[in-house]
PALOTOR-409148 format. One record per residue: residue in three letters; x, y, z of N, C-alpha, C in turn. Coordinates in pm, whole numbers, padded with zeros to 5 digits, always signed. Layout:
<recs>
ALAXYZXYZXYZ...
</recs>
This chain:
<recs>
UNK+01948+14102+11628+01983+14050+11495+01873+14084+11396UNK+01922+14103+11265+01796+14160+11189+01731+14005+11136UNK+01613+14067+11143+01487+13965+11034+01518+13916+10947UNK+01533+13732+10932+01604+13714+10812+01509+13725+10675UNK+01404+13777+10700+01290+13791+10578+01290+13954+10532UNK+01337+13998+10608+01354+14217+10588+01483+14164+10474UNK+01596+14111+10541+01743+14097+10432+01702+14038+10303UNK+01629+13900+10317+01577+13835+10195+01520+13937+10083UNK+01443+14002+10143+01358+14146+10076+01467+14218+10004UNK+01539+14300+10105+01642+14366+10046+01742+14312+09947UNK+01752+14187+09895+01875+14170+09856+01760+14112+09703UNK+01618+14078+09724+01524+14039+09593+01524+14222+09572UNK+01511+14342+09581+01542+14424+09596+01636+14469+09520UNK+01801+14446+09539+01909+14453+09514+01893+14403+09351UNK+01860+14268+09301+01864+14197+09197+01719+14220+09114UNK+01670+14250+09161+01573+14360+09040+01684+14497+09007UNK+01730+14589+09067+01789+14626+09025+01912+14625+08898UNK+01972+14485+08963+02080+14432+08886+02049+14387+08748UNK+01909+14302+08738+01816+14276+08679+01807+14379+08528UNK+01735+14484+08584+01728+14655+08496+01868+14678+08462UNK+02000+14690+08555+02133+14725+08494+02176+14605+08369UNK+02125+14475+08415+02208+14396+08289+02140+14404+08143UNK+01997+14411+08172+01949+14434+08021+01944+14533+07985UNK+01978+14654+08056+02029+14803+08016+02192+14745+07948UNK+02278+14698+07998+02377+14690+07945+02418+14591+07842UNK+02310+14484+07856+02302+14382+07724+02276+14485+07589UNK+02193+14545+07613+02125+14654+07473+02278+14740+07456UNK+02328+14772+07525+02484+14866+07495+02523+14765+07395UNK+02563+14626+07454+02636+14502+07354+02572+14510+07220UNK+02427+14497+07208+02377+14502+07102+02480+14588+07016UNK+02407+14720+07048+02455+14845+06985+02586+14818+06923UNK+02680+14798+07039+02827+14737+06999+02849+14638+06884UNK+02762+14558+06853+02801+14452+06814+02761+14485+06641UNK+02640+14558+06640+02585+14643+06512+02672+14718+06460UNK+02743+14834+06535+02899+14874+06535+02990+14795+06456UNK+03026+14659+06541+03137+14601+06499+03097+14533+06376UNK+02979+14461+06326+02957+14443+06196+02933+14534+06050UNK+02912+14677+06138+02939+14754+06019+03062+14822+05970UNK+03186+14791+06076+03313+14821+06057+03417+14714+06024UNK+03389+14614+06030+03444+14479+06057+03518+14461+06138UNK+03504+14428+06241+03543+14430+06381+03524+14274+06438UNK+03633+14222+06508+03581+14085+06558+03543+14125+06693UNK+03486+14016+06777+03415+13963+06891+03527+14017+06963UNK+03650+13983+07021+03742+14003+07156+03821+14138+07122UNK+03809+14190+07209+03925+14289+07243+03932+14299+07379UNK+04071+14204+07380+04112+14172+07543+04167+14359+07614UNK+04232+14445+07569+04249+14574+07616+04154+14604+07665UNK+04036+14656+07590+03898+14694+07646+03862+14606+07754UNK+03867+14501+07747+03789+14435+07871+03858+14421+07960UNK+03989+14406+07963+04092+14424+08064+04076+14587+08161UNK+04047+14679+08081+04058+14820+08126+03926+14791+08192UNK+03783+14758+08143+03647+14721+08211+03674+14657+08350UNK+03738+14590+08345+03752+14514+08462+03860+14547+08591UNK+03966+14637+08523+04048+14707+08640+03984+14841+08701UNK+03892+14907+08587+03760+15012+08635+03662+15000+08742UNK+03630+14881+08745+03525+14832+08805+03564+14777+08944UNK+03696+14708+08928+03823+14678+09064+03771+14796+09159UNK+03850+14887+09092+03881+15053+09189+03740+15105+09240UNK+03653+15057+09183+03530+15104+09258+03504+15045+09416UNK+03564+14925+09431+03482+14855+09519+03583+14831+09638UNK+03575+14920+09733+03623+14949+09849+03652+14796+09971UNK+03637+14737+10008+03625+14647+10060+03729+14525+09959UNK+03840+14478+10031+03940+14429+09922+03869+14226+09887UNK+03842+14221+10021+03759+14061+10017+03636+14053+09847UNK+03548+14133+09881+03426+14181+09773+03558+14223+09677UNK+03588+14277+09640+03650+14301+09494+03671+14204+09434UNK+03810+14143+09516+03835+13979+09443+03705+13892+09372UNK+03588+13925+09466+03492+13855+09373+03396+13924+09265UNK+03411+14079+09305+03343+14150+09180+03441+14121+09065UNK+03552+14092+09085+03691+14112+08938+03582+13962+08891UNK+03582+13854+08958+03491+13727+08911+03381+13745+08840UNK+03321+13837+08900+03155+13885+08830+03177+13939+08704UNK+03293+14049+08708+03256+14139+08527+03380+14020+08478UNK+03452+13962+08505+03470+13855+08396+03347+13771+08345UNK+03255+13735+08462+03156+13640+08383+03041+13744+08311UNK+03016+13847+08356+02955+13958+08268+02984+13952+08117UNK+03151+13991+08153+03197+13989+07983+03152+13888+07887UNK+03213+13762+07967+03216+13640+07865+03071+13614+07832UNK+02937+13673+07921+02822+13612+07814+02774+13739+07762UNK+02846+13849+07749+02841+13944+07646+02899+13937+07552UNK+03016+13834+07527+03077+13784+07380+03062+13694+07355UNK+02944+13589+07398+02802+13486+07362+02700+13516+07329UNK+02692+13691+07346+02559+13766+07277+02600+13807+07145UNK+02705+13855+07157+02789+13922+07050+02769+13813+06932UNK+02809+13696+06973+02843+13593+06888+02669+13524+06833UNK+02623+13541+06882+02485+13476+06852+02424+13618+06757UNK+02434+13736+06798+02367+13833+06732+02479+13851+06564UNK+02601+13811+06588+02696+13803+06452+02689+13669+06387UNK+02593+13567+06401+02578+13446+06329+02521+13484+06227UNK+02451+13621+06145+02417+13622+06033+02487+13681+05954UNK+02621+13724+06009+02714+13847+05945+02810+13699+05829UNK+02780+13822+05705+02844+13696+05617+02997+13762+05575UNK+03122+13666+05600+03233+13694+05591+03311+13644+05486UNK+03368+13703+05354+03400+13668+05264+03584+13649+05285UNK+03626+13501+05190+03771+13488+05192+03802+13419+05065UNK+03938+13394+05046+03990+13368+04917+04089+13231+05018UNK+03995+13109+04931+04045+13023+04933+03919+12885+04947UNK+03986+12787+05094+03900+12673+05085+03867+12619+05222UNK+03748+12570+05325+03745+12583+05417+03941+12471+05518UNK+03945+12547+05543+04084+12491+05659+04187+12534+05610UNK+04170+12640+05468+04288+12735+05484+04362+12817+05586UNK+04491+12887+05581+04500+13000+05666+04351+13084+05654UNK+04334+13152+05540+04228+13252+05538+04140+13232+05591UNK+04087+13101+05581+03956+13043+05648+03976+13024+05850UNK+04102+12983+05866+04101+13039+06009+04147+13162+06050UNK+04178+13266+05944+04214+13395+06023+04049+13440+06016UNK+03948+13404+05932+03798+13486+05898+03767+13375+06054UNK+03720+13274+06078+03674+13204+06196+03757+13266+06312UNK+03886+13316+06345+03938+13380+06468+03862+13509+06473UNK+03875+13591+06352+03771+13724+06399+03662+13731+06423UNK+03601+13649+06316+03424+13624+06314+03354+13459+06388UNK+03411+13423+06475+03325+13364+06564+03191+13320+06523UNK+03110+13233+06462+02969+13189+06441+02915+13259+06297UNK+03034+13347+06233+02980+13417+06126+02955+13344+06017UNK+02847+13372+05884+02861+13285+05763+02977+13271+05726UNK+03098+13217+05682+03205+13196+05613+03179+13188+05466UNK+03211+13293+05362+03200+13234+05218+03296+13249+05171UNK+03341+13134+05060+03428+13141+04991+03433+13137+04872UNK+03578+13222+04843+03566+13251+04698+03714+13210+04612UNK+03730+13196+04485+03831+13138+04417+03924+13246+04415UNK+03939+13355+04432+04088+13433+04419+04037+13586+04498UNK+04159+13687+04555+04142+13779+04630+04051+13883+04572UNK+04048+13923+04462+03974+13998+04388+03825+13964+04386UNK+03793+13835+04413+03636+13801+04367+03585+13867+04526UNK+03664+13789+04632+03626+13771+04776+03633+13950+04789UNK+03740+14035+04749+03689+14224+04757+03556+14256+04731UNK+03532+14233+04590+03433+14278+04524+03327+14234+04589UNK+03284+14105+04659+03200+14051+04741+03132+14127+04814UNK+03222+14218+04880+03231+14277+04995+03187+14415+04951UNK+03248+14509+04812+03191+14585+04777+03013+14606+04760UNK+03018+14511+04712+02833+14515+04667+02792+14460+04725UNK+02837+14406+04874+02733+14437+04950+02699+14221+04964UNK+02733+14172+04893+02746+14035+04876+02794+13968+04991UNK+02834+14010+05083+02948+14029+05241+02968+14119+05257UNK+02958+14098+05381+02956+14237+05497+03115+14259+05548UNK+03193+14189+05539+03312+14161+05585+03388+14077+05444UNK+03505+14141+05411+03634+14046+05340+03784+14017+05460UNK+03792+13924+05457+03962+13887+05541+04042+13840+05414UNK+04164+13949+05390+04186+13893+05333+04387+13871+05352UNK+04473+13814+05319+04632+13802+05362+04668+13946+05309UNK+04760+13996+05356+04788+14155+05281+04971+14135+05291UNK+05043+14020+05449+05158+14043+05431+05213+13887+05540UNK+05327+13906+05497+05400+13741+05509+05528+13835+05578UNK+05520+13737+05664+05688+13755+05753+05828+13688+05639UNK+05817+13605+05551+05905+13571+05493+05901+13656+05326UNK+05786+13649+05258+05785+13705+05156+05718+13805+05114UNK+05676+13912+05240+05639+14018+05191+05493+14075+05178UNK+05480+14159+05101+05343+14219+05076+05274+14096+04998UNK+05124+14090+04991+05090+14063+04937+05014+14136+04805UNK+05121+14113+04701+05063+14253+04603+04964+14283+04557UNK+04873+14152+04515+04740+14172+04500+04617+14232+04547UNK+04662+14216+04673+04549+14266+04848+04612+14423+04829UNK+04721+14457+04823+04801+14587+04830+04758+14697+04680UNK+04710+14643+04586+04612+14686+04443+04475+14705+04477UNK+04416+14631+04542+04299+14628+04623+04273+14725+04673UNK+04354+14739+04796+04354+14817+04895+04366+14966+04761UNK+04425+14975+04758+04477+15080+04652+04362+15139+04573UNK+04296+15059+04508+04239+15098+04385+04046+15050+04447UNK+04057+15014+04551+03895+14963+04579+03839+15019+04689UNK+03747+14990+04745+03641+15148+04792+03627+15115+04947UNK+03708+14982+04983+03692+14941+05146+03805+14943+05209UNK+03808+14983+05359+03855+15042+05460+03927+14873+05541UNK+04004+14907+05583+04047+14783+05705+04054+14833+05866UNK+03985+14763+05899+03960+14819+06086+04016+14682+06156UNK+04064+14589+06109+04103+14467+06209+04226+14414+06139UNK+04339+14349+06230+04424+14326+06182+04511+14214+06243UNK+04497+14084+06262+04568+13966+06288+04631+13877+06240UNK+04756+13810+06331+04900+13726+06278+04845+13590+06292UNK+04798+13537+06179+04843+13422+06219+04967+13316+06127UNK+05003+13212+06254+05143+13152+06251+05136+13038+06099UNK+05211+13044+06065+05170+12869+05952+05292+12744+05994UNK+05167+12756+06104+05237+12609+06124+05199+12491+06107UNK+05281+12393+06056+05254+12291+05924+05259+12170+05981UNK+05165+12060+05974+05156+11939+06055+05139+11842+05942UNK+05196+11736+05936+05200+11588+05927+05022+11533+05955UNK+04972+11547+05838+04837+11491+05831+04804+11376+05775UNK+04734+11276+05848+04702+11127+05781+04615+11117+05826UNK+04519+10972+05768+04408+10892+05804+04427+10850+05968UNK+04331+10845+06020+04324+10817+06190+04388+10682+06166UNK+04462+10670+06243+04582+10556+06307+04672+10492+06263UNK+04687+10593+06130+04775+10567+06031+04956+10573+06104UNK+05058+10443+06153+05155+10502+06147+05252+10561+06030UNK+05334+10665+06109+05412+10751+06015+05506+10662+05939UNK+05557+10522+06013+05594+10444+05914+05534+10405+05764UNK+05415+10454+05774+05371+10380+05622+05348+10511+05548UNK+05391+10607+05610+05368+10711+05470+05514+10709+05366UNK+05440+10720+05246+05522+10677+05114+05535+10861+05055UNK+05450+10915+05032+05364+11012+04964+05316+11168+05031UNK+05378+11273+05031+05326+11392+05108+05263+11471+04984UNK+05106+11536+05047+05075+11615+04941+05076+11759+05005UNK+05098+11910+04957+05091+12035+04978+05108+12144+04881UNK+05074+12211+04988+05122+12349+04877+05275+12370+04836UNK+05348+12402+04726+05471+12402+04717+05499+12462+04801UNK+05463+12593+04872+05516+12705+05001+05560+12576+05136UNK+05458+12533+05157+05421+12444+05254+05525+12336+05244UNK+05553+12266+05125+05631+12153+05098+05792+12220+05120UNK+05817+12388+05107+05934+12410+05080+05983+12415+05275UNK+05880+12474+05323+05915+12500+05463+05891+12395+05542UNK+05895+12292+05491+05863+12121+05570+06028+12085+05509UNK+06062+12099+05411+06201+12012+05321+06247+11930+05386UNK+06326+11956+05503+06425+11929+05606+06358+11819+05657UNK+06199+11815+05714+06190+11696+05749+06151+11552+05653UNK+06078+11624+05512+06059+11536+05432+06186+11475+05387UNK+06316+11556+05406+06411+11466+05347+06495+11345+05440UNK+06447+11433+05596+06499+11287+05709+06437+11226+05699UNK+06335+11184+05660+06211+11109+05667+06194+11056+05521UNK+06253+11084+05402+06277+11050+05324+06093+11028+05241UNK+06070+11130+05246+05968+11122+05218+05929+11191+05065UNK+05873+11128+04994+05816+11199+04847+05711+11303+04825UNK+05781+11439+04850+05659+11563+04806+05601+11570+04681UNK+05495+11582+04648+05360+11621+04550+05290+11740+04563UNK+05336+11775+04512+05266+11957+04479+05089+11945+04453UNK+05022+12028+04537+04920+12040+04558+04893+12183+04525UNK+04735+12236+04512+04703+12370+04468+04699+12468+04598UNK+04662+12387+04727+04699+12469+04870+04710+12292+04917UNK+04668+12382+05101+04703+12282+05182+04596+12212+05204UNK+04471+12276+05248+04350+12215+05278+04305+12134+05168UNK+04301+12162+05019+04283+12051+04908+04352+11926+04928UNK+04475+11995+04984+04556+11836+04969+04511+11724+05104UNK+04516+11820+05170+04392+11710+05323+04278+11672+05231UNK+04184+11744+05198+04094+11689+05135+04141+11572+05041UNK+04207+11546+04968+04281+11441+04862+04293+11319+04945UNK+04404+11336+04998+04396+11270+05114+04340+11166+05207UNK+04213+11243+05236+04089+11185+05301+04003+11080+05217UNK+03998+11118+05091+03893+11103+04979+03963+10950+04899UNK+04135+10901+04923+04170+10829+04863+04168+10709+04992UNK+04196+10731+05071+04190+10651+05218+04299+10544+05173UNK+04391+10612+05177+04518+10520+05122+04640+10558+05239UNK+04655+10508+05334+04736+10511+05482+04896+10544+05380UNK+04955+10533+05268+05100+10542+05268+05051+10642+05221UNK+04981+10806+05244+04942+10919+05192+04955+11012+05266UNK+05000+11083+05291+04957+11239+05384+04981+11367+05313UNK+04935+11460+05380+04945+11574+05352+04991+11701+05478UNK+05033+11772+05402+05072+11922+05528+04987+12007+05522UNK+04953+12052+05645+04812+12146+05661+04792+12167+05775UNK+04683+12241+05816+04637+12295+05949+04572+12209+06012UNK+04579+12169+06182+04478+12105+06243+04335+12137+06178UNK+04335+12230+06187+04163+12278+06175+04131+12205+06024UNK+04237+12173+05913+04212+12091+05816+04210+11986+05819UNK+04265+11922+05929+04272+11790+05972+04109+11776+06000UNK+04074+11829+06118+03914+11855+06221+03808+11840+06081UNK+03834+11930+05949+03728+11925+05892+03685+11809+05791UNK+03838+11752+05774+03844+11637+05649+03898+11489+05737UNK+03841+11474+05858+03868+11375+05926+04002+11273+05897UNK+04111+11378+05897+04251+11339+05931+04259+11381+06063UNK+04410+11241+06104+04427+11284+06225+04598+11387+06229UNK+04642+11467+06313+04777+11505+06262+04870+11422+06356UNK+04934+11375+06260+05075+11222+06274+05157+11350+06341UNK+05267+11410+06326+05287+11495+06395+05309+11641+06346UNK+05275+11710+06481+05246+11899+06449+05383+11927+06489UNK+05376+12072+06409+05504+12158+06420+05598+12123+06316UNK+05633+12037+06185+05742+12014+06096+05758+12084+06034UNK+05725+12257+06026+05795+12332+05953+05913+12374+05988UNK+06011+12354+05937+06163+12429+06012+06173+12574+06092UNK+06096+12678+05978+06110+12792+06093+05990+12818+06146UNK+05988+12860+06253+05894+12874+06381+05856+13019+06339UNK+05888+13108+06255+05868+13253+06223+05795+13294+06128UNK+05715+13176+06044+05657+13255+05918+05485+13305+05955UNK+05480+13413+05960+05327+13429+06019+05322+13516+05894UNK+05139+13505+05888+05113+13632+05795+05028+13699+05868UNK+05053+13836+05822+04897+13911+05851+04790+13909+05790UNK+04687+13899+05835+04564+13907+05736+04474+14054+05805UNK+04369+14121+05684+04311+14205+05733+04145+14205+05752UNK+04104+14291+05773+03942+14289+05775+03881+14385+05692UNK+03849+14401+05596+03808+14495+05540+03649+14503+05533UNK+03578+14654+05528+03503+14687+05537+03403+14775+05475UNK+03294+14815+05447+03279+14972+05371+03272+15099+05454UNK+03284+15055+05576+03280+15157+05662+03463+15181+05730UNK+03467+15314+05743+03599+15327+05829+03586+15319+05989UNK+03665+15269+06052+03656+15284+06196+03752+15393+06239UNK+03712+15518+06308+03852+15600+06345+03809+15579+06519UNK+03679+15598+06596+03700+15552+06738+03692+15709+06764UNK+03689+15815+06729+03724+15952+06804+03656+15958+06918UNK+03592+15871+07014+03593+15933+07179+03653+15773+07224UNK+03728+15734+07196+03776+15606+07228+03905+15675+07279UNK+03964+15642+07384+04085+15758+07492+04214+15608+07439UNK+04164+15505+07434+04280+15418+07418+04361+15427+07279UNK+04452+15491+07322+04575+15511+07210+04695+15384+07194UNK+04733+15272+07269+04831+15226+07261+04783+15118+07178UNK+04882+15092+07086+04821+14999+07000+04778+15016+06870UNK+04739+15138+06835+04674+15176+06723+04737+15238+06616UNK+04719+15185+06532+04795+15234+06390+04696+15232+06257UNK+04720+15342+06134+04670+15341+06117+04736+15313+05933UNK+04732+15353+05797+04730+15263+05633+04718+15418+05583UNK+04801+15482+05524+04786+15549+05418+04861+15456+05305UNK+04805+15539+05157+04853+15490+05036+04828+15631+04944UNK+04921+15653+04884+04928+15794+04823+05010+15789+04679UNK+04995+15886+04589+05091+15880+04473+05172+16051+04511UNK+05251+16042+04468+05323+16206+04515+05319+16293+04329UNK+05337+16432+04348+05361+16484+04189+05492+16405+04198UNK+05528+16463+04006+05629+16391+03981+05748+16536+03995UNK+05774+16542+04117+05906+16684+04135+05984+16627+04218UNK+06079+16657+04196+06228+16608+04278+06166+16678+04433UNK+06187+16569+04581+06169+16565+04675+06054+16543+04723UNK+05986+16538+04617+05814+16531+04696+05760+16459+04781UNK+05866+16305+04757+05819+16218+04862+05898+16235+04981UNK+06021+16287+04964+06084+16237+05110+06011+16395+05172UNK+05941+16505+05102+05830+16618+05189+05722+16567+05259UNK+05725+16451+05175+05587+16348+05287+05616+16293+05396UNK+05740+16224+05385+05798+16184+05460+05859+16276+05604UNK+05892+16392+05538+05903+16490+05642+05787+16520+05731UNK+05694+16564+05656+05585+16593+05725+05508+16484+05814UNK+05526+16328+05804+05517+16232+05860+05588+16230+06008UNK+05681+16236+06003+05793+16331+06121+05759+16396+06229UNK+05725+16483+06134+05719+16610+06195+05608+16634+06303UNK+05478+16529+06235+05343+16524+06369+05418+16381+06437UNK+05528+16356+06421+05544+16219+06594+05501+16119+06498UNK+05447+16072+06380+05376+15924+06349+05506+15854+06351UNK+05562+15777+06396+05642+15621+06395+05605+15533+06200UNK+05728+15536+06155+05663+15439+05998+05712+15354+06012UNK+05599+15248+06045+05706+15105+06021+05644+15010+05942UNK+05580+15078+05829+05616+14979+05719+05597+15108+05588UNK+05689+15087+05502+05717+15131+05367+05723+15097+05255UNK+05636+15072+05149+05712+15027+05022+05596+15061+04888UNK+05675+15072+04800+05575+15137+04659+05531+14982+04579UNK+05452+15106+04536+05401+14942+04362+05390+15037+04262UNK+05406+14932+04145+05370+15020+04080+05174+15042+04005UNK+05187+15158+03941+05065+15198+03937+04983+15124+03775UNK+04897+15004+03745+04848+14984+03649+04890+15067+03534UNK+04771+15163+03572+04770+15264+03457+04868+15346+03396UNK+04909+15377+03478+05031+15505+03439+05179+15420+03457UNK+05235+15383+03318+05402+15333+03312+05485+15408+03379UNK+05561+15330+03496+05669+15399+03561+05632+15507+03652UNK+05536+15498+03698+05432+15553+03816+05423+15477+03895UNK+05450+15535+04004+05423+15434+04149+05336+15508+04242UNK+05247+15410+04369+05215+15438+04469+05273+15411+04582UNK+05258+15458+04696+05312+15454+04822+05209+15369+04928UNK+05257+15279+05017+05198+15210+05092+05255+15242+05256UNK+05216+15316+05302+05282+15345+05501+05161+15285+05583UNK+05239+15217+05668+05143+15200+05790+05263+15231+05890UNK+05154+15326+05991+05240+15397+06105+05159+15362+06214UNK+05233+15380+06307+05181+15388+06456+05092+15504+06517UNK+05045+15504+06584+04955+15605+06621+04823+15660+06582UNK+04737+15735+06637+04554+15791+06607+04548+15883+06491UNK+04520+15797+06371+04455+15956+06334+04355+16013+06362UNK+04283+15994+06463+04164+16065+06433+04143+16156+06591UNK+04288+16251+06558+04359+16290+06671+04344+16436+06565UNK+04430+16562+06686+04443+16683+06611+04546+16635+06553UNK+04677+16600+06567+04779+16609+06468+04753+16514+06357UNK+04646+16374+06401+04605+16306+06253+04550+16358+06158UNK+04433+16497+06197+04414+16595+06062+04487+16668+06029UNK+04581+16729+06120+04696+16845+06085+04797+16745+05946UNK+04846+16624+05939+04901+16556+05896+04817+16530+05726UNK+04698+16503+05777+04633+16468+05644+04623+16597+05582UNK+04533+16699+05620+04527+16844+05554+04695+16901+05472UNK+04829+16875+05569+04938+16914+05530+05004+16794+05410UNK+04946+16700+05400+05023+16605+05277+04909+16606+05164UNK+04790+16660+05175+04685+16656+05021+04718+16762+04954UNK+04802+16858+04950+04854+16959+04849+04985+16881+04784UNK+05069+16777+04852+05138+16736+04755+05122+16591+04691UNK+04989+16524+04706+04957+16436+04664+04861+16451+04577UNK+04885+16362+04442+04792+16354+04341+04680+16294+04376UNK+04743+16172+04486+04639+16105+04526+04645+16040+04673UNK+04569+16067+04780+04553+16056+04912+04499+15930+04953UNK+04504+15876+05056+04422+15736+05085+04393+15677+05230UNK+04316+15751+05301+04340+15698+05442+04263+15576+05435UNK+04309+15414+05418+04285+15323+05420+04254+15186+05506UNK+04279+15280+05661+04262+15163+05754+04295+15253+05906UNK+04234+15223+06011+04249+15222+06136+04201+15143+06234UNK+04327+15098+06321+04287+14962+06386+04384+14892+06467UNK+04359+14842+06585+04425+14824+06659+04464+14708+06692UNK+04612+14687+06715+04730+14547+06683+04683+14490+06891UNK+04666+14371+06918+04639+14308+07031+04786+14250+07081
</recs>
């Protein structure tokens, strides 16, 4: 039988090694994480670490030991996106609105421990971000019920930052009151009219009196500040958490479908060119075409023609120029592929004006 002090050796041995590999690979995270704050990039990307971890599977011959290496680079990961998150606590993230807005939890889902600042309308929270005032803007760009958001879509258009991140979140609308307030004694709902319109149904079984508010999180705040139990408001848990309401009950918006997207914008572009993972990725042009019969549906052809998938379409019009419009596509697939330059090189001879505005990948 061997020496149990030779094995002891070998295995203090083993973990010096391991030792040198993890702070060799902590410094990769770094790197990464410097990356993701200069592109605006959040903390998780479950693909990548999913692929890390089925990589690392196939290495390890012995099926008993695997099961527990798959254990190890999960716990690897997770305090590499506790480094991530501690080294992004100085990254300052600009939004348009008030803390326990949507905006304010789509900027806290990407940015994890980041400064949060806020600003009074979408335009201030861009410009923020331009000069450098924030390193990061999140801002709403599109609504499952009503659409673009045109303002973010002028932005995008006419301002000098890139979008590399791109997440749904749901608006779902809860019954907010003072802690132990029953729902019998509410007299009074305060919200956003959006908010008040997609609640209706229950404010009217419930026979309840809506009050138009400037958003949702103000009206929690109101709320809180009058400590008057026949009062509530509609809003987000996380508005509840910050203005010490409790939520009387979650879920009273009628449809279960209204999500928006919000984006990440940046001054840097992310295209990824030795990044092999293609599924998922799409990428934001915005263009004006000459003014000649067919020019756009030639874009459109040529869109085609390299394989890009369009699934989203629609113009605005252009400030400056009356009865001038721009074009807004987001398609599926890499540009920063051969056919993504073949595509761009073949549509800047019939565009006045070109715009590769975003690349980034949907989870």
């Amino acid at each position: 039988m061997d020496n149990l002090e030779e094995i002891r050796k070998e295995i203090d041995a083993v973990d010096a090694q391991m030792a040198d590999l993890f702070a060799r690979r902590m410094e990769q995270v770094r790197r990464v994480t410097a990356y993701k704050q200069a592109h605006g990039l959040g903390i998780s990307d479950p693909a990548r670490e999913d692929a890390v971890i089925r990589r690392g599977a196939s290495r390890i011959a012995d099926r008993d030991i695997r099961e527990y290496y798959v254990n190890f680079e999960k716990q690897v990961i997770s305090l590499s996106r506790d480094y991530q998150k501690r080294l992004m606590s100085g990254l300052r993230v600009a939004y348009s609105g008030v803390p326990g807005a949507f905006a304010y939890i789509a900027a806290i889902r990407m940015f994890p421990g980041a400064e949060l600042l806020a600003y009074p309308d979408f335009a201030g929270a861009y410009r923020a971000c331009e000069t450098g005032e924030a390193d990061v803007v999140v801002l709403p760009f599109e609504n499952s019920y009503a659409g673009e958001v045109s303002t973010v879509t002028d932005l995008m258009f006419s301002g000098s930052l890139y979008v590399n991140q791109v997440i749904e979140v749901e608006a779902e609308q809860n019954l907010l009151g003072l802690p132990g307030t029953d729902k019998s004694q509410i007299r009074k709902v305060y919200s956003h009219p959006q908010a008040l319109a997609q609640c209706a149904e229950y404010l009217r079984r419930n026979n309840l009196e809506a009050k138009e508010f400037s958003n949702t999180a103000m009206a929690a705040k109101k709320v809180a500040e009058k400590q008057d139990p026949t009062r509530a408001a509609i809003g987000t848990a996380e508005a509840a958490a910050l203005y010490g309401l409790e939520v009387l009950e979650p879920r009273i918006n009628t449809s279960r479908t209204n999500t928006t997207r919000f984006a990440a914008f940046s001054r840097m572009l992310r295209l990824d060119t030795e990044n092999k993972r293609k599924m998922g990725k799409h990428f934001i042009l915005m263009y004006t075409v000459k003014n000649e019969a067919g020019a756009l549906a030639q874009t459109l052809n040529i869109i085609g023609a390299h394989n890009f998938n369009m699934c989203n379409l629609h113009s605005r019009p252009m400030k400056e120029l009356l009865w001038n419009y721009y074009f807004f596509l987001e398609l599926d697939g890499d540009v920063a592929t051969d056919e993504g330059d073949s595509l761009m090189r073949e549509l800047g001879p019939l565009c006045d004006r070109l715009k590769l505005v975003g690349s980034f990948y949907t989870h």
